[in-house]
NUTORLUM-631303 format. One record per residue (C-alpha): residue number from 1; residue in three letters; x, y, z. Coordinates in Angstrom, 1 decimal, padded with zeros to 4 digits. Example, Ala and Ser with C-alpha at 12.3 -4.5 7.8 and 13.67 -1.06 7.14 Angstrom:
REM NUTORLUM-631303
1; ALA; 012.3; -004.5; 007.8
2; SER; 013.7; -001.1; 007.1
REM end
This chain:
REM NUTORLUM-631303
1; UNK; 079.6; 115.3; 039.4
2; UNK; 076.8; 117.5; 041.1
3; UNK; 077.4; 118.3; 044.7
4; UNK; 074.6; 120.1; 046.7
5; UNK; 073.5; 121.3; 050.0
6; UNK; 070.3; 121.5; 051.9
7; UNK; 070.1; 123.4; 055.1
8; UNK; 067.7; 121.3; 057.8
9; UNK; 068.0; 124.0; 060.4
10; UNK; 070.7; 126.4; 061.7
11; UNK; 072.4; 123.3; 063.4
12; UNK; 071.8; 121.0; 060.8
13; UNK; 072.3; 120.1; 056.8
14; UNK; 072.7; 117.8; 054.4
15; UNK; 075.5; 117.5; 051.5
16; UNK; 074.0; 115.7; 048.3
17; UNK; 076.7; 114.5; 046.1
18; UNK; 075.7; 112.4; 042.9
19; UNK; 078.4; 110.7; 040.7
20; UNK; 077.8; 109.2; 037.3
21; UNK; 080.5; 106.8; 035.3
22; UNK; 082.5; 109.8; 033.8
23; UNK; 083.4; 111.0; 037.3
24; UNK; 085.1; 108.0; 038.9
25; UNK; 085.8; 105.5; 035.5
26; UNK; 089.3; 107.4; 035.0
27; UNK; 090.4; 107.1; 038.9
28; UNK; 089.4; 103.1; 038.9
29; UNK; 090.9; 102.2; 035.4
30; UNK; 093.8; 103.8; 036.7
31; UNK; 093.9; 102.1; 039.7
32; UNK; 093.2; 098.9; 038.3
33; UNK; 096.3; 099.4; 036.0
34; UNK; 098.7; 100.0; 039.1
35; UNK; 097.0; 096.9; 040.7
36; UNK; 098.0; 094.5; 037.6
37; UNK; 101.7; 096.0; 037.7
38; UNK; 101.9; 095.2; 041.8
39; UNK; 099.8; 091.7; 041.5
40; UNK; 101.5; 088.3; 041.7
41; UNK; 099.2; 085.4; 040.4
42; UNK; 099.9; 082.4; 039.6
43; UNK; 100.2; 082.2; 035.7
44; UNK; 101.2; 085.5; 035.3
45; UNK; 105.0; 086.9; 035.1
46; UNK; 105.2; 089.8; 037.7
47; UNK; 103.7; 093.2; 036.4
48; UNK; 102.3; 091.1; 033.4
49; UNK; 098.9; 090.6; 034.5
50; UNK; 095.8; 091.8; 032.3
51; UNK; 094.0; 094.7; 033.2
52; UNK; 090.8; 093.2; 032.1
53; UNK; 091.8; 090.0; 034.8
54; UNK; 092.4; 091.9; 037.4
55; UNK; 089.2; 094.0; 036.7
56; UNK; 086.9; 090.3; 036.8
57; UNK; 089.1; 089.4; 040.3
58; UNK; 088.8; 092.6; 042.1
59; UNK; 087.0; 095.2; 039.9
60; UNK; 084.1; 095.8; 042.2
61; UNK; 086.1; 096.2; 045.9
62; UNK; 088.5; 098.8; 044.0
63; UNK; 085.2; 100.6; 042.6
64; UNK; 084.0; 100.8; 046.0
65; UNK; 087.3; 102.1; 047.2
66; UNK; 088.2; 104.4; 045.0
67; UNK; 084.7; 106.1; 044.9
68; UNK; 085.0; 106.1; 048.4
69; UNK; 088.4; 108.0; 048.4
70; UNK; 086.6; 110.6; 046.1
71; UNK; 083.3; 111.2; 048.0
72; UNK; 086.0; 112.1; 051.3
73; UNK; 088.2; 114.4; 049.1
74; UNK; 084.9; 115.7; 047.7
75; UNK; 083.0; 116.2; 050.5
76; UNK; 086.3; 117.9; 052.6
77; UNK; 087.0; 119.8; 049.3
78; UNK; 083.5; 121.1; 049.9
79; UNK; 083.0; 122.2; 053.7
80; UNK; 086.0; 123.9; 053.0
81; UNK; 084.9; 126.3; 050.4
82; UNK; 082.0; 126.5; 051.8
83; UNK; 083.2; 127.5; 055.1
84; UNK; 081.0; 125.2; 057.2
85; UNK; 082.3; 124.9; 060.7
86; UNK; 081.4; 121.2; 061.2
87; UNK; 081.1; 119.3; 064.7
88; UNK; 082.3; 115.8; 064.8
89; UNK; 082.3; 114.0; 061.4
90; UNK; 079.7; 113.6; 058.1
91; UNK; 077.7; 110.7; 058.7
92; UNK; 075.8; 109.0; 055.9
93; UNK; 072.2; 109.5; 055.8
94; UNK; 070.1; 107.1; 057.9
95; UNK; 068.3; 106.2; 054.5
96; UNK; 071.4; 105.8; 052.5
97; UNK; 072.9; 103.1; 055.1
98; UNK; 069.9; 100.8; 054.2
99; UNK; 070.8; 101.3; 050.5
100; UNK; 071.9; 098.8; 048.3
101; UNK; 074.0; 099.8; 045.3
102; UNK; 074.9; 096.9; 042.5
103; UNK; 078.4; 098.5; 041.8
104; UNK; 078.4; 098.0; 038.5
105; UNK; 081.1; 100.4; 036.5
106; UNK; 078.1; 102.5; 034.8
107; UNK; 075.9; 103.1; 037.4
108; UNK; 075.0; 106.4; 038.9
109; UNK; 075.7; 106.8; 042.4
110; UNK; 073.5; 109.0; 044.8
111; UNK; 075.5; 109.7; 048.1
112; UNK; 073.8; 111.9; 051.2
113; UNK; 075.7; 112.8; 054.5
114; UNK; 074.1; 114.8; 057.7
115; UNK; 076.2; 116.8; 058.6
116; UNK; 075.7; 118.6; 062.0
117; UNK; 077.4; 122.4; 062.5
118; UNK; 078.6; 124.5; 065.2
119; UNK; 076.7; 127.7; 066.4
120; UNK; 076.5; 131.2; 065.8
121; UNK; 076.9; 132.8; 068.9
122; UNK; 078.6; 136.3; 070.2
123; UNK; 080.6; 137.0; 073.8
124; UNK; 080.6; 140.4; 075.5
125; UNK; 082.6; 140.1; 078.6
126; UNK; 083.2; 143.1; 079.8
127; UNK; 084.3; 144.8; 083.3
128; UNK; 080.4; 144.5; 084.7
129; UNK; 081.0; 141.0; 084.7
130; UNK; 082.5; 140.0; 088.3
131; UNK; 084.0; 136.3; 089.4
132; UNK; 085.5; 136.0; 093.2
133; UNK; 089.3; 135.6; 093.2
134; UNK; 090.2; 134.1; 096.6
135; UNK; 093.7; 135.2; 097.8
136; UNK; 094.0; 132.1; 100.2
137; UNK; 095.8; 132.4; 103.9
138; UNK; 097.6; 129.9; 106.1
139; UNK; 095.9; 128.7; 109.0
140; UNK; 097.2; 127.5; 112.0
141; UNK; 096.9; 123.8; 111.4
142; UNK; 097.9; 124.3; 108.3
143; UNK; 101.1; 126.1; 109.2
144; UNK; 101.3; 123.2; 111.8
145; UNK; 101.0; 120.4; 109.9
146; UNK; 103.8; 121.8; 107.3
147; UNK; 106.3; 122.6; 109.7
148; UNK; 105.9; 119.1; 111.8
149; UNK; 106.4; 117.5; 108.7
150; UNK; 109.4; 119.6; 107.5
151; UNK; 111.2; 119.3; 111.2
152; UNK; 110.2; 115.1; 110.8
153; UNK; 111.9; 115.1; 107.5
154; UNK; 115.5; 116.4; 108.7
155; UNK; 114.9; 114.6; 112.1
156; UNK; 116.1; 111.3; 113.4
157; UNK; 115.1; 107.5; 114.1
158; UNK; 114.7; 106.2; 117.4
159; UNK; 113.0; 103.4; 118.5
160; UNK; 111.2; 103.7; 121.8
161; UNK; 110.2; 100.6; 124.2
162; UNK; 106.4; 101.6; 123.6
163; UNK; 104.7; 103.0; 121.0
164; UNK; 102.9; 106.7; 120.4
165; UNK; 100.7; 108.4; 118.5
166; UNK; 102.1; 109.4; 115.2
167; UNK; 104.5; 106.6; 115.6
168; UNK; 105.4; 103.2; 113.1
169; UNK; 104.9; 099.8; 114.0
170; UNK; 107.2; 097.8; 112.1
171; UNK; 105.1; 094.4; 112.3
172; UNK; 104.5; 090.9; 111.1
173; UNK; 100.8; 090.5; 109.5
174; UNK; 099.0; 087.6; 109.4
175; UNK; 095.6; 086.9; 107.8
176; UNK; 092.8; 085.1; 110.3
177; UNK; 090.2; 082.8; 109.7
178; UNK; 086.7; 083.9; 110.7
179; UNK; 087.2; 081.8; 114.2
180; UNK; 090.5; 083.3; 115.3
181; UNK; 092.8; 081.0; 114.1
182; UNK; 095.8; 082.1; 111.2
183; UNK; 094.3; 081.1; 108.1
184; UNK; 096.5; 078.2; 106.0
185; UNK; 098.1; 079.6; 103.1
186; UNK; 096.5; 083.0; 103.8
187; UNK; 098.3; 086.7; 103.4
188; UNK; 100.9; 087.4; 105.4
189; UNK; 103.4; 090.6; 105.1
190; UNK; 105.9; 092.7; 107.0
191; UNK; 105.3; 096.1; 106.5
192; UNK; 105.4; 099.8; 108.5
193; UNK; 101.9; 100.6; 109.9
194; UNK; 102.1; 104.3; 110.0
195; UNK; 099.5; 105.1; 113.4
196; UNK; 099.0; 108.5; 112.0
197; UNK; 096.9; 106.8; 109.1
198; UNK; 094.9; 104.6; 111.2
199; UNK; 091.1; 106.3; 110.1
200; UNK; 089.5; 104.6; 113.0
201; UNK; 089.8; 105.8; 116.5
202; UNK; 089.5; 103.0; 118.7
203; UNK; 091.6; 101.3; 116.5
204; UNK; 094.0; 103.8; 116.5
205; UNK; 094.1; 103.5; 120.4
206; UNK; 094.5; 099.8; 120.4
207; UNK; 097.9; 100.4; 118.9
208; UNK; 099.5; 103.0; 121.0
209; UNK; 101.4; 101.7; 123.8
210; UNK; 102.6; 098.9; 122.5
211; UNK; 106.2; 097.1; 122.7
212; UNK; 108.4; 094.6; 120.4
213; UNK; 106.2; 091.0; 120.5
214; UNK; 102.9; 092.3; 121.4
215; UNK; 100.2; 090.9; 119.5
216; UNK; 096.6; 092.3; 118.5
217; UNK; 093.7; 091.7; 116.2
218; UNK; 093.4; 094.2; 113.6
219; UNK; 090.3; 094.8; 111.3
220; UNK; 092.0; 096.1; 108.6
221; UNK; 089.3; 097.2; 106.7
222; UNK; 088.1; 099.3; 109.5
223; UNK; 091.8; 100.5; 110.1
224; UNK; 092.5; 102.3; 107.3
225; UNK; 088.4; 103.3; 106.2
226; UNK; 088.3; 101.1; 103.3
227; UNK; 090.3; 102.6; 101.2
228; UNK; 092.0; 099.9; 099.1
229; UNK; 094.9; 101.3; 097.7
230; UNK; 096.5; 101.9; 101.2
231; UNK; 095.5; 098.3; 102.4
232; UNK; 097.4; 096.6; 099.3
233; UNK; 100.4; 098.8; 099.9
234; UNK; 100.5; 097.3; 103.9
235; UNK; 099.7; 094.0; 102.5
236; UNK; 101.3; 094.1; 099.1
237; UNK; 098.3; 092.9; 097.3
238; UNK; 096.2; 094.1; 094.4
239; UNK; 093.6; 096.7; 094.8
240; UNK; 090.7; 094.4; 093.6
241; UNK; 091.8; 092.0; 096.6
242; UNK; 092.5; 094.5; 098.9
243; UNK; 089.2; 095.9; 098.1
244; UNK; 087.2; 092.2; 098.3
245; UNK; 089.0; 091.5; 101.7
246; UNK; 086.9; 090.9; 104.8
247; UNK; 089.3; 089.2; 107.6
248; UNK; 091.1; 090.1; 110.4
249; UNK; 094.8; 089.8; 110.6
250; UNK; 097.2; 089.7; 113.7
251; UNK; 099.6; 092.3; 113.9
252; UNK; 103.2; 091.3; 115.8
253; UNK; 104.8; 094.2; 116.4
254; UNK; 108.7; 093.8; 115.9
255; UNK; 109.5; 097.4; 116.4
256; UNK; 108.7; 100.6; 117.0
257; UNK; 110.2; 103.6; 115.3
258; UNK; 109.4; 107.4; 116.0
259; UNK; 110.6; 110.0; 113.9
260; UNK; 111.8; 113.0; 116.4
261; UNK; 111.1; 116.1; 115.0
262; UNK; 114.5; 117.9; 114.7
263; UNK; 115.0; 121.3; 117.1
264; UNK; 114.5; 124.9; 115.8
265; UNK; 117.8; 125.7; 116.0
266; UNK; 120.5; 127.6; 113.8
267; UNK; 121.7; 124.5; 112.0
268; UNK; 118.2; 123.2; 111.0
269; UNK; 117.4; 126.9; 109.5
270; UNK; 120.9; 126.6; 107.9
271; UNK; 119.8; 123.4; 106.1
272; UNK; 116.5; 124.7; 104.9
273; UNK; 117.3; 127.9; 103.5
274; UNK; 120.6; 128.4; 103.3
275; UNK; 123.4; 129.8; 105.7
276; UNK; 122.3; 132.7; 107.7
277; UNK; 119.3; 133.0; 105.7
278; UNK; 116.9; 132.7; 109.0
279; UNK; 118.3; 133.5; 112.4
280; UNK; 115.2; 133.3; 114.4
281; UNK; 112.3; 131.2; 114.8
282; UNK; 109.8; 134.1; 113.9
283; UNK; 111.8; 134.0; 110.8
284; UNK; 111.6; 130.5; 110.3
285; UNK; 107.4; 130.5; 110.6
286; UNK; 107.6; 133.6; 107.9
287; UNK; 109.3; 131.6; 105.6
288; UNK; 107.1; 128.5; 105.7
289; UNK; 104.2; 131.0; 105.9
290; UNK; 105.2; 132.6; 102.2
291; UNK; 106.1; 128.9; 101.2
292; UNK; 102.5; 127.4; 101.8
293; UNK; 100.5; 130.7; 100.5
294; UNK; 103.0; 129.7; 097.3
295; UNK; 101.8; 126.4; 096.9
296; UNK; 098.0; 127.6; 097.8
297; UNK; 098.2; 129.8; 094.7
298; UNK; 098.0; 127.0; 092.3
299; UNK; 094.6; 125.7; 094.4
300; UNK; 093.3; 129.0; 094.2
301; UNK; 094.1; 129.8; 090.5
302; UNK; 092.4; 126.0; 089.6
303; UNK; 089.0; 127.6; 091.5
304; UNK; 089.5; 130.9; 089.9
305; UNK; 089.7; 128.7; 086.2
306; UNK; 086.8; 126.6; 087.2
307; UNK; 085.1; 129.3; 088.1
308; UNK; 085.2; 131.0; 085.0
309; UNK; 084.5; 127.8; 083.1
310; UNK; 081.3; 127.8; 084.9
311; UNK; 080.3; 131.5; 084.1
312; UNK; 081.1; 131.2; 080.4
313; UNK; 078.7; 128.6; 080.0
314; UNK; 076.1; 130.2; 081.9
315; UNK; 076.4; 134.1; 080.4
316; UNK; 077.2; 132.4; 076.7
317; UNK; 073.7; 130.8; 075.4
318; UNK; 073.8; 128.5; 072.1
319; UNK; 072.2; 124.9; 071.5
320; UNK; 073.8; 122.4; 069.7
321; UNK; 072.9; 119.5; 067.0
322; UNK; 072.7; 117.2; 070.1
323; UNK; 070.7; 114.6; 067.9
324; UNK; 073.7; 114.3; 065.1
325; UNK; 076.4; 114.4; 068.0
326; UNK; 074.8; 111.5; 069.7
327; UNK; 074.6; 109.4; 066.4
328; UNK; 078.3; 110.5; 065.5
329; UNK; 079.5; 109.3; 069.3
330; UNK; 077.7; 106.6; 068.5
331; UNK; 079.4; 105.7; 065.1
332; UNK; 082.7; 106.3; 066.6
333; UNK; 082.1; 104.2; 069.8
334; UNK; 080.9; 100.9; 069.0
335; UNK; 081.6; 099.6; 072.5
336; UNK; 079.2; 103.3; 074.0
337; UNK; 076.1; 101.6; 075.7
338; UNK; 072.9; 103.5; 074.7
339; UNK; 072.9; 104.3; 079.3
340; UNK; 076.8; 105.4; 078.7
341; UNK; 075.7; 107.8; 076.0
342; UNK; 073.0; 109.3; 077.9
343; UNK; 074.7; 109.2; 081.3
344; UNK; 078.4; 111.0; 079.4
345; UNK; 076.5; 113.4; 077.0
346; UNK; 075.9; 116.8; 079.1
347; UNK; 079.6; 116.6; 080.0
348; UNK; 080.6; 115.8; 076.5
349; UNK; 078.5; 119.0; 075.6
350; UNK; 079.5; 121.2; 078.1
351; UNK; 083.5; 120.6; 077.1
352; UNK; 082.4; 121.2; 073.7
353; UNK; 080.8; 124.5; 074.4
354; UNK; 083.9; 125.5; 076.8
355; UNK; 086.1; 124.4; 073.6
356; UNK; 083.9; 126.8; 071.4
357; UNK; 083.7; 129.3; 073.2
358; UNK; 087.2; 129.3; 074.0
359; UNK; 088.2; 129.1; 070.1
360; UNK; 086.2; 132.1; 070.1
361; UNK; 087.7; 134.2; 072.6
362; UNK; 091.5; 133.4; 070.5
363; UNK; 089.9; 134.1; 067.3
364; UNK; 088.1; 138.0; 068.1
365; UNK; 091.6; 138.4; 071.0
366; UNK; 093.7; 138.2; 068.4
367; UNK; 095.3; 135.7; 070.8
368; UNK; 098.6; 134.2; 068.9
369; UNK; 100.5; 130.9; 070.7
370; UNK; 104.2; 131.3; 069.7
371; UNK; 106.4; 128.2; 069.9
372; UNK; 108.6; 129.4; 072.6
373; UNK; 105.5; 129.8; 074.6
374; UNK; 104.7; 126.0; 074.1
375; UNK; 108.6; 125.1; 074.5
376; UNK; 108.9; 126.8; 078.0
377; UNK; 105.5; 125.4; 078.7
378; UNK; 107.0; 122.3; 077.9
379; UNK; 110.5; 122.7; 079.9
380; UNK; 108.4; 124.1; 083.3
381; UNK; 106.4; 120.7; 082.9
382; UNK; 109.0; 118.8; 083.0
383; UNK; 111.2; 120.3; 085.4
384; UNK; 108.1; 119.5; 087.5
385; UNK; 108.1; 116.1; 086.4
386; UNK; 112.0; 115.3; 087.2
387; UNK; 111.8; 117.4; 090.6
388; UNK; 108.7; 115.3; 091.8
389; UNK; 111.9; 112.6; 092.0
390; UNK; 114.8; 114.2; 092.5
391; UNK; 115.6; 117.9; 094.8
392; UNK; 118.2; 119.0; 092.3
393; UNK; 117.0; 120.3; 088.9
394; UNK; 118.3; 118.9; 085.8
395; UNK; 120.9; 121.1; 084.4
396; UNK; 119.2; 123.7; 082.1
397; UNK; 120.8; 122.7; 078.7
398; UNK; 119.7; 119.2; 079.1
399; UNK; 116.4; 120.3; 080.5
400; UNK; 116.3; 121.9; 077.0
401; UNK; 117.4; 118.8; 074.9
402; UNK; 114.6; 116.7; 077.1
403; UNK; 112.1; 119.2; 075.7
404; UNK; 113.1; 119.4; 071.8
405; UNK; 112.6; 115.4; 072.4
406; UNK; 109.5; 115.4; 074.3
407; UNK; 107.4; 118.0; 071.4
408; UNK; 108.7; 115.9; 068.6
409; UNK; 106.0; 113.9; 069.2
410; UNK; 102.8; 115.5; 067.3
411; UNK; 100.5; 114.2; 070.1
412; UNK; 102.6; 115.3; 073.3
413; UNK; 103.4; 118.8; 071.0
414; UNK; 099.2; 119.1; 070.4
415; UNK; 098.5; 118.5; 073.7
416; UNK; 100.9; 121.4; 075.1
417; UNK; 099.7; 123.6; 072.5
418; UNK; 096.1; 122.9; 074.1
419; UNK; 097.4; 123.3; 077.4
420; UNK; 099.1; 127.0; 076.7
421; UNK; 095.8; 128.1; 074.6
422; UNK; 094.0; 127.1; 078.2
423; UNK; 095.7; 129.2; 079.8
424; UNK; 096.3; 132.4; 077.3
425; UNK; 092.4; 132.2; 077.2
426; UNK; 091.4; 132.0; 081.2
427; UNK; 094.3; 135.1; 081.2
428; UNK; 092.2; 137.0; 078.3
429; UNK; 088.9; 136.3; 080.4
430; UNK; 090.9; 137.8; 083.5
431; UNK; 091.8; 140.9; 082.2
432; UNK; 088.3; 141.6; 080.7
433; UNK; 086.4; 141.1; 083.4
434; UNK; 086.6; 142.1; 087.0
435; UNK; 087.9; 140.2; 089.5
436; UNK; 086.7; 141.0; 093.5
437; UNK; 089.9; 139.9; 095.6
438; UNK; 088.7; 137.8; 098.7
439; UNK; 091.1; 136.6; 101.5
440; UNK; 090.1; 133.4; 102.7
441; UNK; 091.5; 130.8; 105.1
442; UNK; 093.0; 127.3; 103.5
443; UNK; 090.6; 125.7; 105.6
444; UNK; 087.4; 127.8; 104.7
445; UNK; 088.9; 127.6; 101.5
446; UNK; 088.9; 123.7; 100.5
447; UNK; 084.7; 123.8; 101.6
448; UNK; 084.2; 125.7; 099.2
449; UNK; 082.2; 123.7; 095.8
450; UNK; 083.5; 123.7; 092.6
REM end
């Protein structure tokens, strides 16, 4: 066996391996012998079956196979010694693809694969290098909003004679026909319309005031600003049909329900926080305060990571074998339309530099991922996970068992692993560089771009 290489550029080579007989004739006599021990033919007590017969029935599909099991052990054999930092998978040379071999058990086999490699490339972040941190503040409507819908979720249900903004109709919906009429065999569903989701004004407007029997034309689509997936939830339809529909429906109201917002008083700050935690209702706006800057943490660490994202690829400079990727996205795609390919690629490359540049940053950081890091990465995910439908945590030993479970699975485990590197590396990049602390307002905030 000779196995060569020849370098086409600093992104690209090409591995040469050439076989003769005496290289793969031991591995397929041998595996010819274990298939006449296995094969059951008829005329032929089991494991009694000639060699030589079983080399005239299938001689030449286990040639191909096992010379194809040797050129992959060969060639991984190979870009391991030789250290080669590949990028997506060896594919076979163009040329050899059109080749036609004969297969025949003394031939001399010539074997070529392009093999496309990853860039040499330095970073030198260092303190001159500056990215915005934005300490985000509660504004009033914020602040507003969360504490209407806190004193709405521990108040009560009443049901007025007419209805109000922010109220629910509880109503009877019946699809039209283009004239007016209800249309036979049509959609029809009682469901809560929630006026405080009505997108259109007017429409909005045409609902308020009304009592139990009242009856109005609703244009649905209109109502709720196309959006499909909150017209099949009224309607309890499909998105596609929700999304296709284009008729009215009349709305009978057969309620109305208002949620009053419960009082700011001792027993509701009781309920929230705890006995005798808040006492006053300067307290009581502190607390939601700290609460909402909490939650607008995580939005303002997601900018800070994107941010950085951005600069790495912009201060790091390298090409890649974009030629050889888009054949090997290719190879491994066969459904990838030649449009999809072009339209997908600058993303595809731009995670693949991040992912570089990122392994990188934990190779020259001595950056190290212990397991406990991944398993309390795991357990905080999933205590997210069971909180998102239940208030009460699960009780920590269990939490635990849930986790061991969950990273026995290699690709759930992986995938963790990934997540913790993420976030080791953004930290790495944080204490490097310099960060400019900005305070900005939630709503001054969310126009800022990506």
């Amino acid at each position: 066996m000779n196995i060569s290489q020849e370098k086409v550029d600093n992104l690209n080579t090409v591995v040469k391996i050439n076989l003769n007989p005496a290289d793969y004739q031991p591995r397929v006599e041998k595996a010819i012998k274990e298939q006449a021990k296995k094969a059951k033919i008829p005329g032929f007590r089991p494991g009694m079956v000639p060699p030589a017969h079983i080399k005239r029935m299938y001689g030449k599909s286990i040639l191909v196979d096992e010379i194809n099991n040797m050129l992959s052990d060969t060639l991984n054999k190979y870009l391991e010694e030789e250290k080669l930092e590949v990028l997506g998978q060896p594919l076979p040379k163009r040329e050899d693809e059109r080749k036609e071999y004969n297969w025949d058990f003394a031939d001399d086999f010539e074997f070529n694969y392009e093999i496309g490699l990853a860039p040499a490339f330095e970073i030198d972040f260092t303190s001159k290098d500056q990215i915005t941190q934005y300490i985000i503040k509660a504004d009033e409507e914020t602040l507003a909003q969360r504490v209407k819908s806190i004193r709405r979720a521990y108040g009560k249900m009443t049901n007025p004679d007419v209805s109000a903004d922010d109220d629910v109709l509880y109503s009877e919906l019946v699809q039209l026909s283009p004239d007016g009429s209800v249309f036979e065999d049509g959609i029809s569903n009682t469901a809560s319309v929630r006026l405080d989701l009505i997108k259109d004004e007017a429409i909005k407007a045409s609902l308020i005031g009304l009592k139990k029997g009242d009856e109005v034309t609703l244009d649905i689509q209109a109502a709720y600003g196309n959006d499909a997936a909150k017209i099949a939830g009224v309607l309890k339809i499909d998105e596609e049909t929700a999304a296709d529909l284009k008729s009215n429906f009349k709305l009978t109201v057969k309620n109305v329900n208002r949620l009053e917002e419960a009082d700011l008083n001792q027993e509701f700050f009781d309920k929230l926080f705890g006995e005798g935690t808040v006492t006053t209702e300067e307290g009581f706006r502190e607390k939601i305060t700290e609460e909402v800057e909490t939650m607008m943490q995580q939005d303002s660490e997601r900018k800070l990571q994107s941010d950085i994202y951005n600069y790495s690829l912009n201060k790091v400079q390298f090409n890649l074998p974009d030629d050889f990727l888009k054949r090997w996205l290719k190879a491994t795609n066969e459904k990838l339309s030649d449009e999809e390919l072009e339209s997908g690629y600058n993303d595809f490359a731009k995670n693949l530099k991040w992912t570089l540049i990122a392994n990188k940053i934990t190779k020259d950081g001595n950056i190290d991922i212990k397991y406990d890091e991944v398993f309390n990465y795991a357990k905080m995910s999933l205590d997210q996970q069971f909180r998102a439908y239940s208030q009460q945590s699960l009780p920590e030993e269990q939490l635990a068992q849930y986790t061991v479970q969950y990273l026995q699975n290699k690709e759930q485990a992986n995938k963790i692993f990934e997540e913790v590197k993420a976030v080791k590396v953004f930290d790495y990049v944080k204490s490097v560089i310099t960060l400019d602390k900005k305070e900005i307002l939630f709503t001054d905030f969310n126009k800022l771009e990506d």
